[in-house]
N, CA, C and O atoms as a Maestro MAE file, in Angstrom:
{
 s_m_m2io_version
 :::
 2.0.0
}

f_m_ct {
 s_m_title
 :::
 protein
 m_atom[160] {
  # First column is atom index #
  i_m_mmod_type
  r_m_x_coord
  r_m_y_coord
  r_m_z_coord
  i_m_residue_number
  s_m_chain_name
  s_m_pdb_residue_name
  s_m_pdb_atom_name
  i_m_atomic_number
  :::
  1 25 118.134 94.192 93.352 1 A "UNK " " N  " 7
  2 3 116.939 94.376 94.152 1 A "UNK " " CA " 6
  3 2 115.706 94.448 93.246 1 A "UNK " " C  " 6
  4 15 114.618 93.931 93.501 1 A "UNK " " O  " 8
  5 25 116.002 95.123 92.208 2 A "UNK " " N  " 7
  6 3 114.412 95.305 91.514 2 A "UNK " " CA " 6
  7 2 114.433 93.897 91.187 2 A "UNK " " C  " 6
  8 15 113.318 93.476 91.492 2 A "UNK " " O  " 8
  9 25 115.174 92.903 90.696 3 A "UNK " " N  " 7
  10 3 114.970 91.677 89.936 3 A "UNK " " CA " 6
  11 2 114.077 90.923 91.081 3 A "UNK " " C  " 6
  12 15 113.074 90.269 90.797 3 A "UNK " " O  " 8
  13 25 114.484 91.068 92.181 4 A "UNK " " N  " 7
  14 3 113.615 90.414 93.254 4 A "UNK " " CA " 6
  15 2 112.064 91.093 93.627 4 A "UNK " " C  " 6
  16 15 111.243 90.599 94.400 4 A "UNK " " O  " 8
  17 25 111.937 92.188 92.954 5 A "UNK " " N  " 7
  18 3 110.741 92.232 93.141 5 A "UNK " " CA " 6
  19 2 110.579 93.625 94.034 5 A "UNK " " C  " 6
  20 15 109.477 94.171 94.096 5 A "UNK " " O  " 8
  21 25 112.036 94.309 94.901 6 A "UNK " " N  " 7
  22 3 111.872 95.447 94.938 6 A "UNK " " CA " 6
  23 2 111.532 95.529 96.661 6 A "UNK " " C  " 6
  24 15 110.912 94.512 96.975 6 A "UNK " " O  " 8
  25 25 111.715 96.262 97.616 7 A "UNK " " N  " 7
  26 3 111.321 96.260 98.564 7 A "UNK " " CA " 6
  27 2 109.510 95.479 99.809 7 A "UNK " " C  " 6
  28 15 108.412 95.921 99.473 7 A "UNK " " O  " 8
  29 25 109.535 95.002 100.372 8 A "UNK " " N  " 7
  30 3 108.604 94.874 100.752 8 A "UNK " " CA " 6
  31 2 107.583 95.668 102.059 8 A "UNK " " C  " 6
  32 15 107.277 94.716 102.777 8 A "UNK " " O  " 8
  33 25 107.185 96.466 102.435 9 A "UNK " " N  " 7
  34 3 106.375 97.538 102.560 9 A "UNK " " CA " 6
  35 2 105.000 96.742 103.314 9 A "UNK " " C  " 6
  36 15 103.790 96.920 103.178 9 A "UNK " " O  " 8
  37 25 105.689 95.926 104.043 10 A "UNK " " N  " 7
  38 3 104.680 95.416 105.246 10 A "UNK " " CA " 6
  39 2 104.558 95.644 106.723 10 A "UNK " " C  " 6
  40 15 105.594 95.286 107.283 10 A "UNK " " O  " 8
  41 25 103.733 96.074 107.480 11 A "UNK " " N  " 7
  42 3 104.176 96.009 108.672 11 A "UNK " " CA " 6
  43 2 102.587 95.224 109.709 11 A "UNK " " C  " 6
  44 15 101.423 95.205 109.309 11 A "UNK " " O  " 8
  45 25 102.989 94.807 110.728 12 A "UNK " " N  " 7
  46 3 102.519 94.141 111.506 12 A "UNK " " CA " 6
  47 2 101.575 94.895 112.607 12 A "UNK " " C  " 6
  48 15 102.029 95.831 113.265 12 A "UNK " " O  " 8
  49 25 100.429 94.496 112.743 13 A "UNK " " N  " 7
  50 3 99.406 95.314 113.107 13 A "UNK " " CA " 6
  51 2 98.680 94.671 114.119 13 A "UNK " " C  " 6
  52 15 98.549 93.462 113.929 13 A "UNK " " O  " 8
  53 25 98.229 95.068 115.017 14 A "UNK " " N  " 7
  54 3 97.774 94.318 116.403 14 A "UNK " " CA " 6
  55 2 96.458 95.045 116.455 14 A "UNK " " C  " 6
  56 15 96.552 96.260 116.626 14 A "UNK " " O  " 8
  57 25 95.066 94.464 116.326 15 A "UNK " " N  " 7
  58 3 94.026 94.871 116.662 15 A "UNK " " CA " 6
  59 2 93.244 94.650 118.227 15 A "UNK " " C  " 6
  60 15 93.525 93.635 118.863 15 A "UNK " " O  " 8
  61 25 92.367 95.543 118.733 16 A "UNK " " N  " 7
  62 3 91.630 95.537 120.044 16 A "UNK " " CA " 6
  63 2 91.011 94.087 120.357 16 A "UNK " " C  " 6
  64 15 90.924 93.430 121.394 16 A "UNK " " O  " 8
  65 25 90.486 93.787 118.589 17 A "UNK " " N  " 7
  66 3 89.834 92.495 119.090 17 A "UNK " " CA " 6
  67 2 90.940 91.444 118.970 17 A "UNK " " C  " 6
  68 15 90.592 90.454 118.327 17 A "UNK " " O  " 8
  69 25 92.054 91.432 119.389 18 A "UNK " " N  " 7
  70 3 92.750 90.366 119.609 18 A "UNK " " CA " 6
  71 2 93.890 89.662 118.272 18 A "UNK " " C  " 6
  72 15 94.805 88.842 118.346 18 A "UNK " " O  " 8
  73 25 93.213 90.555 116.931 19 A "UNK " " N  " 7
  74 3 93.838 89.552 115.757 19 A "UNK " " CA " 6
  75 2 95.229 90.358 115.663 19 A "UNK " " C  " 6
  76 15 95.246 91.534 116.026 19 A "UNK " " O  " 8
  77 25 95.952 89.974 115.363 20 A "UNK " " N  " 7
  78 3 97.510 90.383 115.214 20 A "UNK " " CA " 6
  79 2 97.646 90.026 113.289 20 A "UNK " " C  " 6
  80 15 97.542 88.847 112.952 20 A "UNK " " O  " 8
  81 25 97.824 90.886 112.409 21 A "UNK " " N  " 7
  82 3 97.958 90.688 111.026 21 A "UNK " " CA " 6
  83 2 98.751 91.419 110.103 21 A "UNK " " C  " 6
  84 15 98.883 92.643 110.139 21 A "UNK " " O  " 8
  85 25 99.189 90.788 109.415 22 A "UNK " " N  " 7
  86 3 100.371 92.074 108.010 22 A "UNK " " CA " 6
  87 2 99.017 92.518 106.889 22 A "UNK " " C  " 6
  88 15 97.959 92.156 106.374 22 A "UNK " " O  " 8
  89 25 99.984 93.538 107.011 23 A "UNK " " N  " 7
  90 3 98.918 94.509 106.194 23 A "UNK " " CA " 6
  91 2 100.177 95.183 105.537 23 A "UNK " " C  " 6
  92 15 101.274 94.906 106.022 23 A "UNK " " O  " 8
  93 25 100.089 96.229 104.242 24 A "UNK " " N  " 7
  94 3 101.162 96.610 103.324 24 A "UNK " " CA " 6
  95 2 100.684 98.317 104.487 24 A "UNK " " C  " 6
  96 15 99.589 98.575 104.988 24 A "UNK " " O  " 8
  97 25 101.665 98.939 104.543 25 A "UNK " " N  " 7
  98 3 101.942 99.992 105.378 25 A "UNK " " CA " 6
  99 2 101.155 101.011 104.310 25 A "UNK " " C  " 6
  100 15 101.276 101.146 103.093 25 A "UNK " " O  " 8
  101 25 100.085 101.834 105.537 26 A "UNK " " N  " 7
  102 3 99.092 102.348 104.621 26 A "UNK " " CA " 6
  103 2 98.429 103.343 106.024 26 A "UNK " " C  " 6
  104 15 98.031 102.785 107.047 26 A "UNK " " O  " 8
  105 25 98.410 104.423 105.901 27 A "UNK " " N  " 7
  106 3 97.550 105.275 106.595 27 A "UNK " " CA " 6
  107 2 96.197 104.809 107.176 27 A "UNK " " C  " 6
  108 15 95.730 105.114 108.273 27 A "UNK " " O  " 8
  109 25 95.667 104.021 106.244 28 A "UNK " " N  " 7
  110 3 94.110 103.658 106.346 28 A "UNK " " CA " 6
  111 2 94.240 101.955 106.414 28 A "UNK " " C  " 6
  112 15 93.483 101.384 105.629 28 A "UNK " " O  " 8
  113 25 94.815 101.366 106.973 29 A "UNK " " N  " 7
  114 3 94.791 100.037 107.454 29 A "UNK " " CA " 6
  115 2 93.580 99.380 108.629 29 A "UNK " " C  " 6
  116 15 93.730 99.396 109.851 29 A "UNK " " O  " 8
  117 25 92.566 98.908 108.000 30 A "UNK " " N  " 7
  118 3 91.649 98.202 108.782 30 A "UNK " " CA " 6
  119 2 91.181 96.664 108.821 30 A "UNK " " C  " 6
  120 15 91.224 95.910 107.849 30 A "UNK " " O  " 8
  121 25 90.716 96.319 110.141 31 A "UNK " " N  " 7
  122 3 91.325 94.903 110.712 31 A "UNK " " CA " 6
  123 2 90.741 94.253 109.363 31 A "UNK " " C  " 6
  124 15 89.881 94.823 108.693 31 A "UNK " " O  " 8
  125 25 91.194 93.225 109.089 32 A "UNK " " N  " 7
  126 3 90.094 92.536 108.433 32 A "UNK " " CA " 6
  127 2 88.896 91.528 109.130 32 A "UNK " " C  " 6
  128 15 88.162 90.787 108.478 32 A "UNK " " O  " 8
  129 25 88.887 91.651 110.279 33 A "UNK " " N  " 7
  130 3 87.900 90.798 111.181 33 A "UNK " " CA " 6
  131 2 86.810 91.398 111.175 33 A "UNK " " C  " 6
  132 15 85.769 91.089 110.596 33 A "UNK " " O  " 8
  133 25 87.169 92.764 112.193 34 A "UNK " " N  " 7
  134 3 86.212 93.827 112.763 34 A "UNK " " CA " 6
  135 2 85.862 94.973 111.901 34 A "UNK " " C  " 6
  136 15 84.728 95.200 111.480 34 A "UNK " " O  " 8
  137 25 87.211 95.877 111.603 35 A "UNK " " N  " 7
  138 3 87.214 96.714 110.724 35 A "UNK " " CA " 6
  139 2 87.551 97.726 111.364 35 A "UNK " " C  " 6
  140 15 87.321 98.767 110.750 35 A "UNK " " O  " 8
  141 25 88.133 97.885 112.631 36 A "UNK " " N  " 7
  142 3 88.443 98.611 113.415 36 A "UNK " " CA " 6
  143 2 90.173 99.327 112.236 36 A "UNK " " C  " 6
  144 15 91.176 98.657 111.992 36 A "UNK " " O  " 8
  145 25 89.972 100.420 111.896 37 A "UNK " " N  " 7
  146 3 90.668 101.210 111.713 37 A "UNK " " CA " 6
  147 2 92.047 100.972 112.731 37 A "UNK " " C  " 6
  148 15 91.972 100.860 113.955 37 A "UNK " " O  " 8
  149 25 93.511 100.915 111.804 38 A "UNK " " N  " 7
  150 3 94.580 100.976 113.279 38 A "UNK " " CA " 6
  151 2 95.453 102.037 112.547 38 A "UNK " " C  " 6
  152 15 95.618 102.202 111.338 38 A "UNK " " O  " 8
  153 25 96.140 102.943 113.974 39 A "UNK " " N  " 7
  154 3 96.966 103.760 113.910 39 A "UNK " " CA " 6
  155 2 98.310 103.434 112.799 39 A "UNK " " C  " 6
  156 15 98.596 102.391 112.211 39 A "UNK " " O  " 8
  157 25 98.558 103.934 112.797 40 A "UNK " " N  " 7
  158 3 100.192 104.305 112.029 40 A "UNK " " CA " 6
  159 2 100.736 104.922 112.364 40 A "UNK " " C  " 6
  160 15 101.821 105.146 111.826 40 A "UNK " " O  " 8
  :::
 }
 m_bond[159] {
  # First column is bond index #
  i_m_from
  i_m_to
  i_m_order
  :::
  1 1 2 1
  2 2 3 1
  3 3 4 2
  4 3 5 1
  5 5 6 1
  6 6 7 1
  7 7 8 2
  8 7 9 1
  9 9 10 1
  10 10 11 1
  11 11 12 2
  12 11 13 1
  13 13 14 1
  14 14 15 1
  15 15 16 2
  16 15 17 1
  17 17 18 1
  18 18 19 1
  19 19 20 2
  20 19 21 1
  21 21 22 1
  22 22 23 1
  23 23 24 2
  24 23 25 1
  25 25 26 1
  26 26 27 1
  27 27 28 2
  28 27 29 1
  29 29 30 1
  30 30 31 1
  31 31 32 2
  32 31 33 1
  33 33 34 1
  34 34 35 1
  35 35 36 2
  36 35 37 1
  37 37 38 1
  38 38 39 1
  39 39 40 2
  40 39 41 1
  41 41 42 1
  42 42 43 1
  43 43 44 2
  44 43 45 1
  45 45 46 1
  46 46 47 1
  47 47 48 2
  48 47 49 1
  49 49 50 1
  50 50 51 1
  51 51 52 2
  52 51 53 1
  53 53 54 1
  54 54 55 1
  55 55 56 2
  56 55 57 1
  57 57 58 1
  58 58 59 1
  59 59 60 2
  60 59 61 1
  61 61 62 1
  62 62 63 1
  63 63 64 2
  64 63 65 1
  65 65 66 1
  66 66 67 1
  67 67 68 2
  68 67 69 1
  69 69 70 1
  70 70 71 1
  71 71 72 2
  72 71 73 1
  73 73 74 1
  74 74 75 1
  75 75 76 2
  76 75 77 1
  77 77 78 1
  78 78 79 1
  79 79 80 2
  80 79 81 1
  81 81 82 1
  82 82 83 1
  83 83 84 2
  84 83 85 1
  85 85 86 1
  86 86 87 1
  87 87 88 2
  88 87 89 1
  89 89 90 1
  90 90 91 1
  91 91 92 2
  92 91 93 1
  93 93 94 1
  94 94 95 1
  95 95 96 2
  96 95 97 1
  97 97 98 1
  98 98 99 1
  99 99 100 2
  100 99 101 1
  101 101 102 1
  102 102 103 1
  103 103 104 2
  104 103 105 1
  105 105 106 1
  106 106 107 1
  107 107 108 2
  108 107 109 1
  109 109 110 1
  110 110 111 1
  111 111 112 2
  112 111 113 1
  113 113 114 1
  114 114 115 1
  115 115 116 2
  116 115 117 1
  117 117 118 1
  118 118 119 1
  119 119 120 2
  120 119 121 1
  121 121 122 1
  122 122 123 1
  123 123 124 2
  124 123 125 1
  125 125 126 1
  126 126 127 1
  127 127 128 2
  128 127 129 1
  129 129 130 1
  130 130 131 1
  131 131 132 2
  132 131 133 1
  133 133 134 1
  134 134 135 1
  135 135 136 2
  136 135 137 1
  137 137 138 1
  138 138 139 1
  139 139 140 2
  140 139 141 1
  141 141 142 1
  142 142 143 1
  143 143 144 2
  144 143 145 1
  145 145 146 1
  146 146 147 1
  147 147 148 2
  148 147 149 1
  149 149 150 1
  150 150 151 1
  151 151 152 2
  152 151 153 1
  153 153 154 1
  154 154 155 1
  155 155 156 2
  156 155 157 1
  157 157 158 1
  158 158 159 1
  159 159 160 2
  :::
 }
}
């Protein structure tokens, strides 16, 4: 597993204004469109 580079730590995020995007799993994840802050 580490040779590959080790887990990946993404999850999938659905914003108000419509954009659906991966982002690395993070407390403070905001859209990159709007900037609308999303839950976790």
């Amino acid at each position: 597993m580490r040779e590959a580079g080790g887990p990946v730590d993404n999850a999938t995020y659905g914003c108000t204004c419509g954009l659906v995007f991966e982002a690395a799993v993070s407390t403070s994840v905001a859209c990159p469109v709007c900037g609308t802050r999303q839950a976790w």
